[in-house]
py3Dmol code that shows the C-alpha trace and the ligand (Angstrom):
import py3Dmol

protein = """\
ATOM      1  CA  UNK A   1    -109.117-154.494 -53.250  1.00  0.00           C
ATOM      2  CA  UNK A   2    -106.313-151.674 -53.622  1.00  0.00           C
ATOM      3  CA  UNK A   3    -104.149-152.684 -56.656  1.00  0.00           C
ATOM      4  CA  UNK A   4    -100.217-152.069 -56.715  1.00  0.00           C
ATOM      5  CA  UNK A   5     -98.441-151.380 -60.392  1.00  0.00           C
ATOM      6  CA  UNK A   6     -95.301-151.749 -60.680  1.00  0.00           C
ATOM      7  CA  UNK A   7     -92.870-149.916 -63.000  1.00  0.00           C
ATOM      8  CA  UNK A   8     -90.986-150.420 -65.624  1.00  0.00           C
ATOM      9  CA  UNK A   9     -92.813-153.618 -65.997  1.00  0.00           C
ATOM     10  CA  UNK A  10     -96.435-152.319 -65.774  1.00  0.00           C
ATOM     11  CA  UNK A  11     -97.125-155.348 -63.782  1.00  0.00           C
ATOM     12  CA  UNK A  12    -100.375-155.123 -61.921  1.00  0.00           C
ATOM     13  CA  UNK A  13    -100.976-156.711 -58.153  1.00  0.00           C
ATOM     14  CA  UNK A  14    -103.919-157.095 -56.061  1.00  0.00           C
ATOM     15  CA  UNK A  15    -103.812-156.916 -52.673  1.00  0.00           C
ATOM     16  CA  UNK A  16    -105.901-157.935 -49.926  1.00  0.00           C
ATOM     17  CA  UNK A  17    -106.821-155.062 -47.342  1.00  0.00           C
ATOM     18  CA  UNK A  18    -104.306-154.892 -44.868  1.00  0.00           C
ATOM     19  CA  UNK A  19    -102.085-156.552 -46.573  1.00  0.00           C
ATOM     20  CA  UNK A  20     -98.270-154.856 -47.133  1.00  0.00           C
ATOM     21  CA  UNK A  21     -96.840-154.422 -50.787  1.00  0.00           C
ATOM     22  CA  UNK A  22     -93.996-157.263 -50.276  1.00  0.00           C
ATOM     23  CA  UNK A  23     -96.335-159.595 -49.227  1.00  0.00           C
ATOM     24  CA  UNK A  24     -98.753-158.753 -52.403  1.00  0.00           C
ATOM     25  CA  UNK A  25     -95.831-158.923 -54.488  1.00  0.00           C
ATOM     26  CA  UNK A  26     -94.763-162.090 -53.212  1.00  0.00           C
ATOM     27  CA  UNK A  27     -98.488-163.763 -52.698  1.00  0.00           C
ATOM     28  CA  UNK A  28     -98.530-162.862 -56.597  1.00  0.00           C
ATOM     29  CA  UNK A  29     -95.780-165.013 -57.582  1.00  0.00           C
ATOM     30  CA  UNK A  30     -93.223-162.401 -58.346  1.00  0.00           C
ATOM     31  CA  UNK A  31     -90.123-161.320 -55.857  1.00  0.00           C
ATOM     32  CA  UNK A  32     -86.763-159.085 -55.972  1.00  0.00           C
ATOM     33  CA  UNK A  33     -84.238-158.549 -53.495  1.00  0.00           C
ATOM     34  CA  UNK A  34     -85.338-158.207 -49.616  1.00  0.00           C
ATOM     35  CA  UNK A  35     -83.876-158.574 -46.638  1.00  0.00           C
ATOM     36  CA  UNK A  36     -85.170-159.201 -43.366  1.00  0.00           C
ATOM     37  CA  UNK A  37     -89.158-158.299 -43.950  1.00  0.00           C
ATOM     38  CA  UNK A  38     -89.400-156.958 -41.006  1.00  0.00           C
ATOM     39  CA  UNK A  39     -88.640-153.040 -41.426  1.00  0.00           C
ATOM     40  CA  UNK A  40     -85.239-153.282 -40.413  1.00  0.00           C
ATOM     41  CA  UNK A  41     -82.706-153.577 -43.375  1.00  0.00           C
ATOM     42  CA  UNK A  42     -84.101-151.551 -45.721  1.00  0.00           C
ATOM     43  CA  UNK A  43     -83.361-153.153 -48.620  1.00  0.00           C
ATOM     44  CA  UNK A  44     -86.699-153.406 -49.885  1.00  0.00           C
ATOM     45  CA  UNK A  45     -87.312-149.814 -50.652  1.00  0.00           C
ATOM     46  CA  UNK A  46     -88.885-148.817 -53.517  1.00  0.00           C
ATOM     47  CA  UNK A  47     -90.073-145.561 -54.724  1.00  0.00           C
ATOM     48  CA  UNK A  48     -94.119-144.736 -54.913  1.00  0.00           C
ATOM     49  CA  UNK A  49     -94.865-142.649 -58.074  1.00  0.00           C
ATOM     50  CA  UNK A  50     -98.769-142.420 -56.863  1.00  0.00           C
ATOM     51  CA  UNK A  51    -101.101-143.101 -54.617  1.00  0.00           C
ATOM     52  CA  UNK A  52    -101.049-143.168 -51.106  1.00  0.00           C
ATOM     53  CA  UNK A  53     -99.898-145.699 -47.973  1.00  0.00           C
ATOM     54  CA  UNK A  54     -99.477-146.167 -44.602  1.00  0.00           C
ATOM     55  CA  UNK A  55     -96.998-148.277 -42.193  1.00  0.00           C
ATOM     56  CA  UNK A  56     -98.792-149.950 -39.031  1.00  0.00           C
ATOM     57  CA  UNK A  57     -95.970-150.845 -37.264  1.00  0.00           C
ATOM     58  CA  UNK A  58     -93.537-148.248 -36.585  1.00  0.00           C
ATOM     59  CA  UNK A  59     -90.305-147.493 -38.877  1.00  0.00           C
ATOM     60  CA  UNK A  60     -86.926-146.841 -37.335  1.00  0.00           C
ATOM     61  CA  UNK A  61     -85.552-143.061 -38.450  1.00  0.00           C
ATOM     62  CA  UNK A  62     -82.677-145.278 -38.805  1.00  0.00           C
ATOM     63  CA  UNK A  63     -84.483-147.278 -41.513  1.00  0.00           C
ATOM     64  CA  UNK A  64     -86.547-144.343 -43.280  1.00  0.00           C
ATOM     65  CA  UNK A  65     -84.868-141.186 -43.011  1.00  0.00           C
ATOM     66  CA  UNK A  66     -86.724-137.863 -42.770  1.00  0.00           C
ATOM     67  CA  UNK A  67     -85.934-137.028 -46.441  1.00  0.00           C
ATOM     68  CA  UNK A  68     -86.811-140.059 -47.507  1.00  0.00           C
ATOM     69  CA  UNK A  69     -90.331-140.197 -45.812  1.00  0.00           C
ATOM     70  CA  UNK A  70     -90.726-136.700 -48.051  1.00  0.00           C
ATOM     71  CA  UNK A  71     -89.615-137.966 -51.093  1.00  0.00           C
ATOM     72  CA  UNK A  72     -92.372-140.963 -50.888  1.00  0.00           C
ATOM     73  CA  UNK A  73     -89.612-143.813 -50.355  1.00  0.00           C
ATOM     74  CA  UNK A  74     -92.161-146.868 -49.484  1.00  0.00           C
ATOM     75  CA  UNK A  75     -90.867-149.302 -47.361  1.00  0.00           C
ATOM     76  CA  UNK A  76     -92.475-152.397 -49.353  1.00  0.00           C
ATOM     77  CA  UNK A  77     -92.487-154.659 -46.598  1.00  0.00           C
ATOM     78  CA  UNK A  78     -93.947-152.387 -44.116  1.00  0.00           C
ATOM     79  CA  UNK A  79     -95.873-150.127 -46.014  1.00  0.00           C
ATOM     80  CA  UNK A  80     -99.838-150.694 -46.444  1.00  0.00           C
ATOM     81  CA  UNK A  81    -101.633-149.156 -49.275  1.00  0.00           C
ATOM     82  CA  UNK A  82    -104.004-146.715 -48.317  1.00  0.00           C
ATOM     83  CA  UNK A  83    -105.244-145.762 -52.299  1.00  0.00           C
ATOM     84  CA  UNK A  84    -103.596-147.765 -55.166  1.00  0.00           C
ATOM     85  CA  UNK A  85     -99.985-147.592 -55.681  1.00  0.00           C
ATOM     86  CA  UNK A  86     -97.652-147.198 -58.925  1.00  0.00           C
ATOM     87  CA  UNK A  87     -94.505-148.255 -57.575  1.00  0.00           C
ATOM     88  CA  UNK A  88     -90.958-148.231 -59.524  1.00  0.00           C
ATOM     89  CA  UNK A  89     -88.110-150.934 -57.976  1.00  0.00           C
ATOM     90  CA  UNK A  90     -84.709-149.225 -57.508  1.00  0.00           C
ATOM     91  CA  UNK A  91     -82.102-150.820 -60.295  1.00  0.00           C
ATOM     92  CA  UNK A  92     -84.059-154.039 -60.892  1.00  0.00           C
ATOM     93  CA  UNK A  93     -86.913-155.566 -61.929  1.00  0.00           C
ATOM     94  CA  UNK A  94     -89.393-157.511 -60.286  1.00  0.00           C
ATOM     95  CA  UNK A  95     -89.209-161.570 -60.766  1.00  0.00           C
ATOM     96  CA  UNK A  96     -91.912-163.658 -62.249  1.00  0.00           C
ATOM     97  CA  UNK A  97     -91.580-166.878 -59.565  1.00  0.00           C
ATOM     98  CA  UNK A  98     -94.582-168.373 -59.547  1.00  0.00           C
ATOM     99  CA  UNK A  99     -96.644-169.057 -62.502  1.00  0.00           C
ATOM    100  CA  UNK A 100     -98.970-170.652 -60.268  1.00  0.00           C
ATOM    101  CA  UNK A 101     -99.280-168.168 -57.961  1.00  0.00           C
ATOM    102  CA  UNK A 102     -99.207-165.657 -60.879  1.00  0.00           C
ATOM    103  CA  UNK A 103    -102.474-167.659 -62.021  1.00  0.00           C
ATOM    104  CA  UNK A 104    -104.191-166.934 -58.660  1.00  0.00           C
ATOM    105  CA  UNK A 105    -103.905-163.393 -58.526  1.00  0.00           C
ATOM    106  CA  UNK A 106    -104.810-163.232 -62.357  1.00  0.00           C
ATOM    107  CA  UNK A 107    -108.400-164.921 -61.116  1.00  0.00           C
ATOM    108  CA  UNK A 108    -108.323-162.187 -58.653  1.00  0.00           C
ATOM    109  CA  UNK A 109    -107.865-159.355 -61.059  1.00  0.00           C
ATOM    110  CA  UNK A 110    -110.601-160.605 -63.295  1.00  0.00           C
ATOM    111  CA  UNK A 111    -112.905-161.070 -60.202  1.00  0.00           C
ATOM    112  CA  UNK A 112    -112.365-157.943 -59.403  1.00  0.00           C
ATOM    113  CA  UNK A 113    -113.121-156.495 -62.480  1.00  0.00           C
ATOM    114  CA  UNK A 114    -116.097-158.069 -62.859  1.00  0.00           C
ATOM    115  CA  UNK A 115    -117.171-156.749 -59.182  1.00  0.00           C
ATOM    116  CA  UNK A 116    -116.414-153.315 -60.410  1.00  0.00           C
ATOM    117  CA  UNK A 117    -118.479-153.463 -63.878  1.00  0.00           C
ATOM    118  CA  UNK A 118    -121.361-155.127 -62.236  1.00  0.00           C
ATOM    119  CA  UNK A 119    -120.830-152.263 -59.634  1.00  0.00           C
ATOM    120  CA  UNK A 120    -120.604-149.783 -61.852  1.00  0.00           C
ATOM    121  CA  UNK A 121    -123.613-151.142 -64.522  1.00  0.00           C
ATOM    122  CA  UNK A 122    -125.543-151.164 -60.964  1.00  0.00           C
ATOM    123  CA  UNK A 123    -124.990-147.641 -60.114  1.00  0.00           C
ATOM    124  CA  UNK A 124    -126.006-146.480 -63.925  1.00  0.00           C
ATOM    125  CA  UNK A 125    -129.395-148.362 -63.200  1.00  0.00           C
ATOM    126  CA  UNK A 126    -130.019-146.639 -60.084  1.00  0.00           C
ATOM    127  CA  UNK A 127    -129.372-143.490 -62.010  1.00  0.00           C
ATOM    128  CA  UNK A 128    -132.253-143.786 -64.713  1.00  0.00           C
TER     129      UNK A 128
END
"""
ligand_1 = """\
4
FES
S -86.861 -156.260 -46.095
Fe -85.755 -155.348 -44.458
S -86.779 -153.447 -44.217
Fe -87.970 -154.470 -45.719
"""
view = py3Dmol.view(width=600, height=400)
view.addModel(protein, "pdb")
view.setStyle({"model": 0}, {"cartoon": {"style": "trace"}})
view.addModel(ligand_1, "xyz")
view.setStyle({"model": 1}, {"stick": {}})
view.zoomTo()
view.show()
């Protein structure tokens, strides 16, 4: 379940696999300013600070410039996370919603915590 944090806030997001950063973001109860969600504005950039992603459907040069591919500019509602992502919104901060969505995605986080000790606490075992 890759994870997306977002900066300044430190906000933390879990996504499903597959599953874009804008629709994450949004399916977590929080939102800033988008356009048409569809790769073709590109108002919804945002810059990556780590990690890695990945766009399945293709992005217009017109869109994502050359230099801005480089430079790690992620698309958020195109782009894919391939590892998990720090992201940092361009002059803004992201929007708290949904409290109740914000309360599913917590349940997520702690599920998936709770995967990952028992994981881990597994994988110790089979090391003795
Ligand atoms: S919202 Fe238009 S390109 Fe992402």
């Amino acid at each position: 379940m890759p994870t997306v944090t977002i900066q300044p806030t430190g906000e933390v997001i879990y996504l499903e696999p597959g599953e874009t950063v804008l629709s994450g973001l949004y399916k977590a109860g929080f939102a800033y300013t988008v356009g048409c969600r569809r790769g073709g504005c590109g108002i919804c950039k945002v810059d990556c600070r780590s990690g890695e992603f990945r766009y399945d459907h293709p992005v217009a040069d017109s869109v994502l410039t050359e230099d801005e591919r480089a430079d790690d500019t992620c698309l958020s509602c195109r782009a894919v996370p391939a590892t998990d992502l720090t992201i940092e919104l361009r002059g803004e901060n992201v929007r708290l919603v949904s409290t109740f969505l914000h309360q599913i995605n917590e349940k997520a986080r702690q599920r998936a915590e709770a995967h990952a000790a028992a994981t881990q606490t597994a994988g110790t075992t089979h090391k003795e």
